[in-house]
GUKOLLUM-557981 format. One record per atom (N, C-alpha, C): residue number from 1; residue in three letters; y, x, z; atom name. Coordinates in Angstrom, 2 decimals. Atoms other than C-alpha are relative to their C-alpha. Example, Ala and Ser with C-alpha at 12.3 -4.5 7.8 and 13.67 -1.06 7.14 Angstrom:
<i->1	aa->ala	north->-1.19	east->0.89	up->0.00	at->N>
<i->1	aa->ala	north->-4.50	east->12.30	up->7.80	at->CA>
<i->1	aa->ala	north->1.20	east->0.90	up->0.00	at->C>
<i->2	aa->ser	north->-1.19	east->-0.82	up->-0.06	at->N>
<i->2	aa->ser	north->-1.06	east->13.67	up->7.14	at->CA>
<i->2	aa->ser	north->1.09	east->-0.77	up->0.73	at->C>
// end
This chain:
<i->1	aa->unk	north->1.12	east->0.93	up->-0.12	at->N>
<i->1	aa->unk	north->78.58	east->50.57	up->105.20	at->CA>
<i->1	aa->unk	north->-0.27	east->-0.70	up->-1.33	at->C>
<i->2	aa->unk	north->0.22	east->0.56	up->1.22	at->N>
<i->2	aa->unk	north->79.01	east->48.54	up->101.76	at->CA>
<i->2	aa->unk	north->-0.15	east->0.94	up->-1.07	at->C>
<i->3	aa->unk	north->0.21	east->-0.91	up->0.46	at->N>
<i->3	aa->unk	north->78.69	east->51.77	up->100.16	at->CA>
<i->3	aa->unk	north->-1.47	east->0.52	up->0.01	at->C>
<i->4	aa->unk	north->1.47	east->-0.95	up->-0.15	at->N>
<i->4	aa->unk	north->75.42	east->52.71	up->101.42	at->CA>
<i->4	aa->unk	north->-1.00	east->-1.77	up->-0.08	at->C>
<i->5	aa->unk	north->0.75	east->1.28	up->0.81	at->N>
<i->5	aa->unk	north->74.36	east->48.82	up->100.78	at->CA>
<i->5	aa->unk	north->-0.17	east->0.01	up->-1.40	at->C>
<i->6	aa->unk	north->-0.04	east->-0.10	up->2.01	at->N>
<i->6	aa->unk	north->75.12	east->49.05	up->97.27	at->CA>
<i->6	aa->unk	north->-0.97	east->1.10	up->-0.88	at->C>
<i->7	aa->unk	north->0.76	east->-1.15	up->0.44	at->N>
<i->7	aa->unk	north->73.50	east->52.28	up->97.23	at->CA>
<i->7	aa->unk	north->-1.98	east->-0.52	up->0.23	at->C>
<i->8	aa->unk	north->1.53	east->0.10	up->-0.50	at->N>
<i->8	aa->unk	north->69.91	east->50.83	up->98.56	at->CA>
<i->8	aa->unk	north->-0.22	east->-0.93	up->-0.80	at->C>
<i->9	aa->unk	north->0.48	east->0.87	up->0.87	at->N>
<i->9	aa->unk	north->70.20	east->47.73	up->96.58	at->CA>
<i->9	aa->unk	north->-0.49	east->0.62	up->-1.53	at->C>
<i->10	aa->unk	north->0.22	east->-0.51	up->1.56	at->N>
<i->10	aa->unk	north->70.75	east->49.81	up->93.48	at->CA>
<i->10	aa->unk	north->-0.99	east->0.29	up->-0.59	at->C>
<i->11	aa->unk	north->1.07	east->-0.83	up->-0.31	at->N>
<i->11	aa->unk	north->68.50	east->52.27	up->94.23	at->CA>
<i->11	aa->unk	north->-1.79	east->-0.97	up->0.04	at->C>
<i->12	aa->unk	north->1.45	east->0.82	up->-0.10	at->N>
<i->12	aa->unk	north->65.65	east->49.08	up->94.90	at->CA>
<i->12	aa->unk	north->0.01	east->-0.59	up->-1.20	at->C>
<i->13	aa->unk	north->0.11	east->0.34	up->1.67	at->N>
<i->13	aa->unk	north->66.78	east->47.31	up->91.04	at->CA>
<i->13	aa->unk	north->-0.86	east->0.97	up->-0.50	at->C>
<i->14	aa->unk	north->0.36	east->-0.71	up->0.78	at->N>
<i->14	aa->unk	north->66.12	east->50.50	up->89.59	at->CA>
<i->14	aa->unk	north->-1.44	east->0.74	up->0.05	at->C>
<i->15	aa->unk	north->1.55	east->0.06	up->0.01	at->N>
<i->15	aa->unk	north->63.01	east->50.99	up->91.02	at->CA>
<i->15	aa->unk	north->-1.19	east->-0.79	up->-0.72	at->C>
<i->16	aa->unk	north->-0.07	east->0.93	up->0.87	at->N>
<i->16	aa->unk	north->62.30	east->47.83	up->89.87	at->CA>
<i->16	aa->unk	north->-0.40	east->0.18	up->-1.02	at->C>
<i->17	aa->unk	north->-0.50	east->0.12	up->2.03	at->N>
<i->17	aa->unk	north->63.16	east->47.86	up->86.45	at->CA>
<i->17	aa->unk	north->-1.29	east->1.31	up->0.00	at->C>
<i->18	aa->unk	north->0.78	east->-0.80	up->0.50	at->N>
<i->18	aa->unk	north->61.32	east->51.25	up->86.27	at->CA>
<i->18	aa->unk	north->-1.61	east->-0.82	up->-0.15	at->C>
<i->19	aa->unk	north->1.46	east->0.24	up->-0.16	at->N>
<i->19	aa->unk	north->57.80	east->49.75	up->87.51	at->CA>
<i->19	aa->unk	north->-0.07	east->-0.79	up->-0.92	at->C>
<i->20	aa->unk	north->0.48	east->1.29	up->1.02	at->N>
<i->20	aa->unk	north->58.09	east->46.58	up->85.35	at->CA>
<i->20	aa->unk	north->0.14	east->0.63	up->-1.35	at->C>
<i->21	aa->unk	north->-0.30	east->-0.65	up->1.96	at->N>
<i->21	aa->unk	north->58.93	east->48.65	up->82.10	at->CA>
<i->21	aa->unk	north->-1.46	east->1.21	up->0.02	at->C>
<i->22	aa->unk	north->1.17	east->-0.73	up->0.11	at->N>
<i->22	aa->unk	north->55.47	east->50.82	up->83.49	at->CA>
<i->22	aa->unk	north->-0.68	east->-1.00	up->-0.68	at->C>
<i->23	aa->unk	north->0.92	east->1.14	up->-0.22	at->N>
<i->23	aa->unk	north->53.58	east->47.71	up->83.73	at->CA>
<i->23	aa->unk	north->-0.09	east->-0.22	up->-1.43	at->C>
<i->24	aa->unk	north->0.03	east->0.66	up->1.96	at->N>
<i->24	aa->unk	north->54.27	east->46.36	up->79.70	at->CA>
<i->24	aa->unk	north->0.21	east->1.30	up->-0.28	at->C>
<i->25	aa->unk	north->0.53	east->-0.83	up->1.54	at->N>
<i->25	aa->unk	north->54.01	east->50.03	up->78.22	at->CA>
<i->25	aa->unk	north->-1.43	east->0.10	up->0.88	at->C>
<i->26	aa->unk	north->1.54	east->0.55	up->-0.34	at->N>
<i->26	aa->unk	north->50.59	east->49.70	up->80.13	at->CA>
<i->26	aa->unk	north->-1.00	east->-0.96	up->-0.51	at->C>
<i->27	aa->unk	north->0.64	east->1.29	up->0.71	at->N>
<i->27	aa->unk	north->49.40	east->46.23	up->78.49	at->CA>
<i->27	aa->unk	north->0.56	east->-0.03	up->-1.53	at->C>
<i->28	aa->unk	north->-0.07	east->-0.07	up->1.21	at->N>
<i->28	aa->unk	north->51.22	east->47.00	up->75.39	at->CA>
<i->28	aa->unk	north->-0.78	east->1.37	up->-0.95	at->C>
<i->29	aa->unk	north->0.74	east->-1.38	up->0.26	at->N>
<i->29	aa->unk	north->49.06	east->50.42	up->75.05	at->CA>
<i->29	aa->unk	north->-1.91	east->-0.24	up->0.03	at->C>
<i->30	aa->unk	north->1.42	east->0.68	up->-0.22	at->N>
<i->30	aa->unk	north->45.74	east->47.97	up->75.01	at->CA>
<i->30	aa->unk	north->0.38	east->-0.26	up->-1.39	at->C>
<i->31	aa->unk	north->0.52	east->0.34	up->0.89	at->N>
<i->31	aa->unk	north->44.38	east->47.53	up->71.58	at->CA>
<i->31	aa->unk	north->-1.23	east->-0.59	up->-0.34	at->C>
<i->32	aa->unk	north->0.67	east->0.99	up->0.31	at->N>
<i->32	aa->unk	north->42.86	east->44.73	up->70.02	at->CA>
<i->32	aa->unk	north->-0.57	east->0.46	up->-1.29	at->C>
<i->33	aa->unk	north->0.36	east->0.51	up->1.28	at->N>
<i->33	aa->unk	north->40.35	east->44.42	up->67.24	at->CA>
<i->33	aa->unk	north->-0.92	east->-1.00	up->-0.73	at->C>
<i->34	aa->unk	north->0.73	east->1.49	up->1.00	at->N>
<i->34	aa->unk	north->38.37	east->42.16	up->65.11	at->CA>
<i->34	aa->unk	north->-1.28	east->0.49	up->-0.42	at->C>
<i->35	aa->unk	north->0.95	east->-0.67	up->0.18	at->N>
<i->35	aa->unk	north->34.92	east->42.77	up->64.76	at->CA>
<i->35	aa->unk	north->-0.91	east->-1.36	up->-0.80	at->C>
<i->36	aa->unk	north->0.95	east->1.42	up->0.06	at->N>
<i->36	aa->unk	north->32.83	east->40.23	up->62.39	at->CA>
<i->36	aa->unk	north->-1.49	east->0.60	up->-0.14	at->C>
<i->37	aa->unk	north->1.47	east->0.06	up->-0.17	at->N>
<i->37	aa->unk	north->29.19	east->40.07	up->63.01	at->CA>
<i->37	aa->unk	north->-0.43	east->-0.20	up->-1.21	at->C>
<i->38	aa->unk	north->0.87	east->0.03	up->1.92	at->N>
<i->38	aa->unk	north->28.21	east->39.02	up->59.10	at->CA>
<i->38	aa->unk	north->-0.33	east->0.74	up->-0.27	at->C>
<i->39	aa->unk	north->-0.67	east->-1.68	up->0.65	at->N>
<i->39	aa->unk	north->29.51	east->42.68	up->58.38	at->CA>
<i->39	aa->unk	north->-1.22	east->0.83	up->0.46	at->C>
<i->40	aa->unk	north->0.23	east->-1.38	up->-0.86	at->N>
<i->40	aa->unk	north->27.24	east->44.48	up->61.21	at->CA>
<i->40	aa->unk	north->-1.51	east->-0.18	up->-0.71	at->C>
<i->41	aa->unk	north->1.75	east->0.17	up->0.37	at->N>
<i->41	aa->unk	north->23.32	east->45.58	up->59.95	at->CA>
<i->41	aa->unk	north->-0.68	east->0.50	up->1.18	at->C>
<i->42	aa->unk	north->1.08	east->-0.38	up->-1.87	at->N>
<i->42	aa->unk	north->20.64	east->46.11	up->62.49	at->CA>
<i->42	aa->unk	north->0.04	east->-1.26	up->0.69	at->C>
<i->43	aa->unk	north->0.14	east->1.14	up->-1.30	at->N>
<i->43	aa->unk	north->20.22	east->44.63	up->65.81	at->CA>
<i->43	aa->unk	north->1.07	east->-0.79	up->0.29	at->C>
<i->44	aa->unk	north->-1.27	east->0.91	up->-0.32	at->N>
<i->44	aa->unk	north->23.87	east->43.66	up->66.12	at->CA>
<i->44	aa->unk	north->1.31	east->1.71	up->0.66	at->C>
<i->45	aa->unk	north->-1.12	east->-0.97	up->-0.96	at->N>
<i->45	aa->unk	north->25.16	east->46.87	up->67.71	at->CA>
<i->45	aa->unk	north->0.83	east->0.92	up->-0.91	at->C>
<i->46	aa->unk	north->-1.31	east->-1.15	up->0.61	at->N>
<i->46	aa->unk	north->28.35	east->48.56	up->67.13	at->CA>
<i->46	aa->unk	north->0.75	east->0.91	up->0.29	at->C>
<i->47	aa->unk	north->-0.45	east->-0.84	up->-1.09	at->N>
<i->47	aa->unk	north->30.58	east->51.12	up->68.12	at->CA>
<i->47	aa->unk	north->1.15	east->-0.65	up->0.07	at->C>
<i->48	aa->unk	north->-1.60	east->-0.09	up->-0.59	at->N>
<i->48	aa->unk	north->34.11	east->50.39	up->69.56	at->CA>
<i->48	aa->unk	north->1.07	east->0.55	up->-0.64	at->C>
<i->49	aa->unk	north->-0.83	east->-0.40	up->0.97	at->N>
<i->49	aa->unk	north->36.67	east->50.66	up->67.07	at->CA>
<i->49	aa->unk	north->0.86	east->1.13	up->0.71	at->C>
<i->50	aa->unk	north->-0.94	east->-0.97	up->-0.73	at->N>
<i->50	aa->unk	north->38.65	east->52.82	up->69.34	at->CA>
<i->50	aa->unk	north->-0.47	east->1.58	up->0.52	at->C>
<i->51	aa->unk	north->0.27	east->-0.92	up->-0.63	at->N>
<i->51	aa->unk	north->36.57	east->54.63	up->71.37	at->CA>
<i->51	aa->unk	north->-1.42	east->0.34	up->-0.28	at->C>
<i->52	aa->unk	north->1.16	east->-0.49	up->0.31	at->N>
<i->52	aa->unk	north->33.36	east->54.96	up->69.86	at->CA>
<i->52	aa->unk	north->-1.62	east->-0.60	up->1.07	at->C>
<i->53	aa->unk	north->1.16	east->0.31	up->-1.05	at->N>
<i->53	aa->unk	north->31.29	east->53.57	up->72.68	at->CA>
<i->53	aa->unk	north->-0.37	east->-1.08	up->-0.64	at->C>
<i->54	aa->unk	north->0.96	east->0.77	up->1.34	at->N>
<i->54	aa->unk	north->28.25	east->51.61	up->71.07	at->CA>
<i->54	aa->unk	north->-0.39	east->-1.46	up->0.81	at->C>
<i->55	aa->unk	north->-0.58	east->1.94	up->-0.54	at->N>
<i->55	aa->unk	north->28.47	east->47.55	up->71.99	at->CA>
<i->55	aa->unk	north->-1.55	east->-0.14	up->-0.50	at->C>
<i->56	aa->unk	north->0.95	east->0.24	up->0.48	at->N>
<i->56	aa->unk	north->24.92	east->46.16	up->71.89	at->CA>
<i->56	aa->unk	north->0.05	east->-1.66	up->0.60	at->C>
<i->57	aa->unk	north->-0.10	east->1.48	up->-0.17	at->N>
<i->57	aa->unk	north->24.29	east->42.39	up->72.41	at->CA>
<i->57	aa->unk	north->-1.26	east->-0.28	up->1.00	at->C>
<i->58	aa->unk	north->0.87	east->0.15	up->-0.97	at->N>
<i->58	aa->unk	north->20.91	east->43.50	up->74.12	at->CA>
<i->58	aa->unk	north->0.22	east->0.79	up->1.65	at->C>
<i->59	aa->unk	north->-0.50	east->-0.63	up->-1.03	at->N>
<i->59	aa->unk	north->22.90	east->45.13	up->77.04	at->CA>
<i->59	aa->unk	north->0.64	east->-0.84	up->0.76	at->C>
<i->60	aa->unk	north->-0.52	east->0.49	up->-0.79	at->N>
<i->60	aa->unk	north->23.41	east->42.92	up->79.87	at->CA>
<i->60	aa->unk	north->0.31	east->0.22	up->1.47	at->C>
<i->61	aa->unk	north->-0.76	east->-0.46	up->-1.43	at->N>
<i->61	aa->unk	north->24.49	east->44.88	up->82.57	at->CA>
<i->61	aa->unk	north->1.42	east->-0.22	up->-0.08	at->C>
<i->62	aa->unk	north->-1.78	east->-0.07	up->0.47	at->N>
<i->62	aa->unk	north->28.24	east->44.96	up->81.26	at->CA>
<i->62	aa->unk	north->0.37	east->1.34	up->0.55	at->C>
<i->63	aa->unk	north->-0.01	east->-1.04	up->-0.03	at->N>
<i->63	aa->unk	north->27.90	east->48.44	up->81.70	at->CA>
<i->63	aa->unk	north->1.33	east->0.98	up->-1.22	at->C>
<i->64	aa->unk	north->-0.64	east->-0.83	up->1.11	at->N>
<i->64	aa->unk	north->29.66	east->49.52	up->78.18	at->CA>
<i->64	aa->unk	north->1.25	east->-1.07	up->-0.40	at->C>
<i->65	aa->unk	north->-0.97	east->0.98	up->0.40	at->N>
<i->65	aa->unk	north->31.83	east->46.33	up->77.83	at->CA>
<i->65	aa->unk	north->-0.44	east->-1.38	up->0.73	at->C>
<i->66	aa->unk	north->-0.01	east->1.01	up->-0.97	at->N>
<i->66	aa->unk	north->32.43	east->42.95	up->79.93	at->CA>
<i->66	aa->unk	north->0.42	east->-1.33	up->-1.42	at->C>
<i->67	aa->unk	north->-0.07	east->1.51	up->1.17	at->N>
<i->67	aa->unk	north->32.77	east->39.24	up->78.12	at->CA>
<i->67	aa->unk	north->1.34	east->-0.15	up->0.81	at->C>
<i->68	aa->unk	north->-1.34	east->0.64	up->-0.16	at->N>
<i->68	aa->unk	north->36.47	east->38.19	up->78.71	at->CA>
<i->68	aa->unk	north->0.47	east->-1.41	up->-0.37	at->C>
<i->69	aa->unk	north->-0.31	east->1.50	up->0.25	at->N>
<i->69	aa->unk	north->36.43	east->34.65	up->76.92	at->CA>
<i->69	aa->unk	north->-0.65	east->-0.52	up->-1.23	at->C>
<i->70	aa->unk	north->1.17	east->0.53	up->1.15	at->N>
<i->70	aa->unk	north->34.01	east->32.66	up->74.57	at->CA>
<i->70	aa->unk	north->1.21	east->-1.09	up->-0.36	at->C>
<i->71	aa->unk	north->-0.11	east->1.14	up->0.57	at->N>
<i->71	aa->unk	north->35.68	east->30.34	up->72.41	at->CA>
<i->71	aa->unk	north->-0.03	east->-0.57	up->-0.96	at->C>
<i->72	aa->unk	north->0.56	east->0.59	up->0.43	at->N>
<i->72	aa->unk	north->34.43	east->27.44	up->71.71	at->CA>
<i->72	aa->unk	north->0.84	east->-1.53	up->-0.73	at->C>
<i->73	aa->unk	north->-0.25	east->1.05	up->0.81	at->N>
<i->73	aa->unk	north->35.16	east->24.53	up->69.16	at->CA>
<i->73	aa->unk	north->-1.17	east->-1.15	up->-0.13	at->C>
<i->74	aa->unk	north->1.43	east->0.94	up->0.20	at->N>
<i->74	aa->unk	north->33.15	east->21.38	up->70.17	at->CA>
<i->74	aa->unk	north->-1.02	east->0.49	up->0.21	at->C>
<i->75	aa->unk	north->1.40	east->-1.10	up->-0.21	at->N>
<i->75	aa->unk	north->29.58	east->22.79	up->70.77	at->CA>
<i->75	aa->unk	north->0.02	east->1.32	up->-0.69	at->C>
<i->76	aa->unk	north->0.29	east->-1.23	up->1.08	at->N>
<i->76	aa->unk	north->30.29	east->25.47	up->68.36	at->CA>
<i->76	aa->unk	north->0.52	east->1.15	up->0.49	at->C>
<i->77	aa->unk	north->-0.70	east->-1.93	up->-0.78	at->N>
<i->77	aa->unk	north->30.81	east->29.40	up->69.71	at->CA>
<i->77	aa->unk	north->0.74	east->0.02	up->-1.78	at->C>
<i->78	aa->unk	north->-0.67	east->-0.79	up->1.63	at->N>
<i->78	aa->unk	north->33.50	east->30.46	up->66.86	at->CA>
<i->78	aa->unk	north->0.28	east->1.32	up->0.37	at->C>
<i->79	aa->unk	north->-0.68	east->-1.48	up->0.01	at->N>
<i->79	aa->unk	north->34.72	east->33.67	up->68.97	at->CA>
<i->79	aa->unk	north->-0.61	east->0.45	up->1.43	at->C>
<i->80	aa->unk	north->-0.53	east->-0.02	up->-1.44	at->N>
<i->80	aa->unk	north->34.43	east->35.47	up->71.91	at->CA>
<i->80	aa->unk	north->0.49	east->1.84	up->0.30	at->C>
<i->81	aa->unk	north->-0.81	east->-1.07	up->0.18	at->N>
<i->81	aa->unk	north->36.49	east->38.18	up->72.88	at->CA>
<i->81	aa->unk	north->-0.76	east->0.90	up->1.49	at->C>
<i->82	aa->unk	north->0.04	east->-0.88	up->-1.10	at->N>
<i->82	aa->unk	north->35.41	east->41.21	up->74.88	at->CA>
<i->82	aa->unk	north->0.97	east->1.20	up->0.46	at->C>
<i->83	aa->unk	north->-1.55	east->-1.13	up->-0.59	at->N>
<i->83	aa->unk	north->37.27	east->44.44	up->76.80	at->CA>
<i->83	aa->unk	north->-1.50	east->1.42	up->-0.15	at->C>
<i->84	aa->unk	north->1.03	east->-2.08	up->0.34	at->N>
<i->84	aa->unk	north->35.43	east->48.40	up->76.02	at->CA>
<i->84	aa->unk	north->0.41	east->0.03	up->1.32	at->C>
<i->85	aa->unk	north->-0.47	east->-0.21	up->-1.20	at->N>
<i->85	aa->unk	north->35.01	east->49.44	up->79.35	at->CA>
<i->85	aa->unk	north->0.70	east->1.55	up->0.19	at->C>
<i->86	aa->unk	north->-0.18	east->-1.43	up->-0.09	at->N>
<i->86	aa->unk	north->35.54	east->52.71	up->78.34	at->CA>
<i->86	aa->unk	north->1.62	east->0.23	up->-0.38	at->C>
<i->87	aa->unk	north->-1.15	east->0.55	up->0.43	at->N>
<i->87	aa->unk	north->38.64	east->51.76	up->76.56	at->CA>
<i->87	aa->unk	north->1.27	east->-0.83	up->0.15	at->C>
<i->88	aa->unk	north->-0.26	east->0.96	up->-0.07	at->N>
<i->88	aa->unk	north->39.89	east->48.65	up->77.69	at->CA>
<i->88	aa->unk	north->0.89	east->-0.65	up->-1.49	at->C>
<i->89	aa->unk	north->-0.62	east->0.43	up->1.14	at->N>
<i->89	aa->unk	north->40.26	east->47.68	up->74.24	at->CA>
<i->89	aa->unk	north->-0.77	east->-1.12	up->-0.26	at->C>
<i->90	aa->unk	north->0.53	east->1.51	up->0.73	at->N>
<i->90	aa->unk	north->39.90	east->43.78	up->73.31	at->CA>
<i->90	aa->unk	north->-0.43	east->0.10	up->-1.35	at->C>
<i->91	aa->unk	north->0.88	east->-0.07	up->1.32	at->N>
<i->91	aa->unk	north->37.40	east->43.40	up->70.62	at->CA>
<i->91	aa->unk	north->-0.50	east->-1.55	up->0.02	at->C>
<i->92	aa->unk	north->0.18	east->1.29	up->0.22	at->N>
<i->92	aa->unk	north->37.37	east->39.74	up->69.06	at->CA>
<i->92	aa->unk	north->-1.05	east->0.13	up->-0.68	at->C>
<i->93	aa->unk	north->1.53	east->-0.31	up->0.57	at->N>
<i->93	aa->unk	north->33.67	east->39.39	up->67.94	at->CA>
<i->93	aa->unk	north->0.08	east->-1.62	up->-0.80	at->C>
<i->94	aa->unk	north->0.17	east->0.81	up->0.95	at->N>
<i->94	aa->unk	north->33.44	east->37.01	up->65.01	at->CA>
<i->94	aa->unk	north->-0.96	east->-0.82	up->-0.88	at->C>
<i->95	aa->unk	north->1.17	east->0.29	up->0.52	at->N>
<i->95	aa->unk	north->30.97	east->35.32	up->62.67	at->CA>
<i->95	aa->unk	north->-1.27	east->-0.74	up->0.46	at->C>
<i->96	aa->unk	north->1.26	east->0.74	up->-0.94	at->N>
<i->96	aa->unk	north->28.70	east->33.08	up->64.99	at->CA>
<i->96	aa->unk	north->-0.38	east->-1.70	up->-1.02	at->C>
<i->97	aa->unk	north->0.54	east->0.94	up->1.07	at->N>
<i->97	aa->unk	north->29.09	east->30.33	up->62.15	at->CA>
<i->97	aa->unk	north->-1.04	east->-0.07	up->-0.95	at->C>
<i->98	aa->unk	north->1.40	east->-0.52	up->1.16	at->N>
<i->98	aa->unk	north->26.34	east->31.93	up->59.68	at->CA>
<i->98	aa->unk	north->-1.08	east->0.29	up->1.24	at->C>
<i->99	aa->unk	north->1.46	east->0.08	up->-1.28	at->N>
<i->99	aa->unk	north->24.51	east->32.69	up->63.14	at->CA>
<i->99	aa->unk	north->-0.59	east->-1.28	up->0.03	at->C>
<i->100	aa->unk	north->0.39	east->1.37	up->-0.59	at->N>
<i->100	aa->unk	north->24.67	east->29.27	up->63.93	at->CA>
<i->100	aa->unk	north->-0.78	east->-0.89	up->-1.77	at->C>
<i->101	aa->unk	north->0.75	east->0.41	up->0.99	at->N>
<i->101	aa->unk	north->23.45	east->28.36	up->60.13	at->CA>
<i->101	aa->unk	north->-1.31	east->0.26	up->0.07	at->C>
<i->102	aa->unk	north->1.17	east->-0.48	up->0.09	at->N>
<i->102	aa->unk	north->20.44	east->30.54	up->60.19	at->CA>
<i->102	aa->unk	north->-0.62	east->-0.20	up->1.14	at->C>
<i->103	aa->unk	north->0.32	east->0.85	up->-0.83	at->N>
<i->103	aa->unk	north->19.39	east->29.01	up->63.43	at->CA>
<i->103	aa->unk	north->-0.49	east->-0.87	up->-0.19	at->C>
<i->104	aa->unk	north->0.56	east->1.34	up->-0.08	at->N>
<i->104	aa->unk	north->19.15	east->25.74	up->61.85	at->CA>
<i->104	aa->unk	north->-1.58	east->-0.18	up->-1.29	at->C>
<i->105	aa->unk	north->0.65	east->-0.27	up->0.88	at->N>
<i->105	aa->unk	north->17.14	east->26.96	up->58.98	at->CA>
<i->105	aa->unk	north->-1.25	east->0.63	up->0.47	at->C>
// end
């Protein structure tokens, strides 16, 4: 009987352990990049450092990529980070300070 306990507990750790060591090479296999807007010419659109799929700013379905987190400093947008849907690669979108200049001008 404590034989075949030991054996089910084991047997349920190591299950365990396996799934949670899936889980983080899963979220550690997500790539991030940095994208500044100063840099981009045109309308604004870019492709997806990863995967090539083309990011437009006039696309609001969230069809090609979703908004994940704007942040903000005081009234001021400094960042906001999106996810490739195609990808799920975080792309920190940059440069809204010279936006926000030529705005006032």
């Amino acid at each position: 009987m404590t034989c075949l306990l030991f054996h089910f507990v084991t047997t349920l750790f190591y299950n365990l352990k396996c799934e949670i060591i899936n889980k983080v090479i899963l979220i550690e296999q997500k790539q991030a990049y940095k994208v500044d807007l100063t840099k981009i010419g045109g309308n604004g659109d870019f492709p997806c450092p990863r995967s090539g799929n083309v990011i437009s700013p006039e696309e609001t379905s969230e069809e090609s990529y979703c908004i994940l987190e704007p942040k903000v400093n005081g009234y001021r947008l400094e960042e906001v980070v999106i996810s490739c849907n195609i990808c799920e690669s975080h792309i920190h979108l940059t440069g809204f300070s010279l936006l926000e200049k030529l705005s006032i001008e």
